[in-house]
N, C-alpha and C positions, 0 to 999 in steps of 0.2 A: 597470454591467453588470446585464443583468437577472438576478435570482432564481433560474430554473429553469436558465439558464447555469451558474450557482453552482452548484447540486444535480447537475446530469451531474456538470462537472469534479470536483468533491469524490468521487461516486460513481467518476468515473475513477479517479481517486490510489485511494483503497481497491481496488477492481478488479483494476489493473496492478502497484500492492504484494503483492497476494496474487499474482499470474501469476509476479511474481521472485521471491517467495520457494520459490515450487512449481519455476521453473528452477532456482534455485542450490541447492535441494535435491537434484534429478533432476543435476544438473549432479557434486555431490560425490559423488554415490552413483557414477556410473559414471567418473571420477577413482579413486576407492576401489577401484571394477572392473579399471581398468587397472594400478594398482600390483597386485595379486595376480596379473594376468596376464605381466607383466613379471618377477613373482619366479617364477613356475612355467614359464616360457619360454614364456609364449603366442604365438599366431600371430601374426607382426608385422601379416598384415592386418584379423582380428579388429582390432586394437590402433588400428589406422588410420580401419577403420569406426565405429569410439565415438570417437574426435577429432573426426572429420569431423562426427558426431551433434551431440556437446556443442557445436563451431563455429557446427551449425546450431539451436541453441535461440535463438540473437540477445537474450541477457540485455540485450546493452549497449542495444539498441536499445528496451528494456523502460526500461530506468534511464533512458534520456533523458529520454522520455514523459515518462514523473513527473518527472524534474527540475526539463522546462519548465511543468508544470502548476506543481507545490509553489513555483518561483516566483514565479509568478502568484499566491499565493494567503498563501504562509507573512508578508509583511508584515502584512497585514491582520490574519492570524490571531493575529501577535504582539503586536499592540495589544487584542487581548479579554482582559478582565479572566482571573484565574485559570480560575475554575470554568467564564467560557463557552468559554475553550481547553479547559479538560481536556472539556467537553461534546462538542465539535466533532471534538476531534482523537481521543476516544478511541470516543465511540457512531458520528459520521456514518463517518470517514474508516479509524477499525480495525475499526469493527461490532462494537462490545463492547455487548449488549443494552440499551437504556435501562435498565431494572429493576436492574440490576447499579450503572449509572452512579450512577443514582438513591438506590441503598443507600449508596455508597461518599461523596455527597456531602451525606447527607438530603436529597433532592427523594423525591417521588414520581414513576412512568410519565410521570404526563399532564403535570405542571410539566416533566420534561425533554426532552420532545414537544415544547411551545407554548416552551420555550425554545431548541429548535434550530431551529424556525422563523422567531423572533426574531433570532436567531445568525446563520443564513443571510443574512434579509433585512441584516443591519448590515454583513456581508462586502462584500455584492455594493451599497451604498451609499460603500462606502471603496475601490471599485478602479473 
């Protein structure tokens, strides 16, 4: 697989993770809406239009996505040693700033830069 294949899909998974997490947030908040509404005798069709809403945010169809991506990719990634997992899975794919990465594992920016480039390329040589 080429390289820059690697980089979309990995940017995907981070991408569509953030999209479900902001659904199933949005998702429990108006869940939480409808039990208040149900205790105070809301409109049943209020009540109806926020099912139909939550129906129409298509979580599941989010989870897929990533599923069939992260299998595509989680072999791979479970053969990198520790640190270049914790590099990959925690700066490329949750976007936890390098600089942070870099404090938590002593690298410096620029070593966990030229080592997620490294990372990348040995993913996309293993699938």
């Amino acid at each position: 697989m080429n390289i820059d294949q690697v980089k979309k899909d990995l940017r995907d998974i981070r991408r569509l993770t953030h999209t479900v997490h902001v659904l199933k947030d949005t998702e429990q908040r108006h869940r939480e809406r409808i039990e208040v509404l149900k205790k105070h005798d809301g409109s049943v069709d209020t009540i109806e239009k926020i099912e139909r809403f939550i129906e129409s945010l298509g979580v599941e169809h989010y989870i897929t996505q990533i599923t069939e991506l992260e299998s595509r990719y989680m072999t791979a990634i479970n053969r990198l040693d520790r640190i270049e997992r914790t590099i990959i899975l925690d700066g490329f794919i949750c976007g936890t700033p390098y600089w942070k990465i870099g404090v938590s594992i002593g690298y410096s920016v620029e070593a966990v830069q030229k080592k997620v480039k490294y990372i990348i390329a040995k993913i996309a040589s293993m699938i």
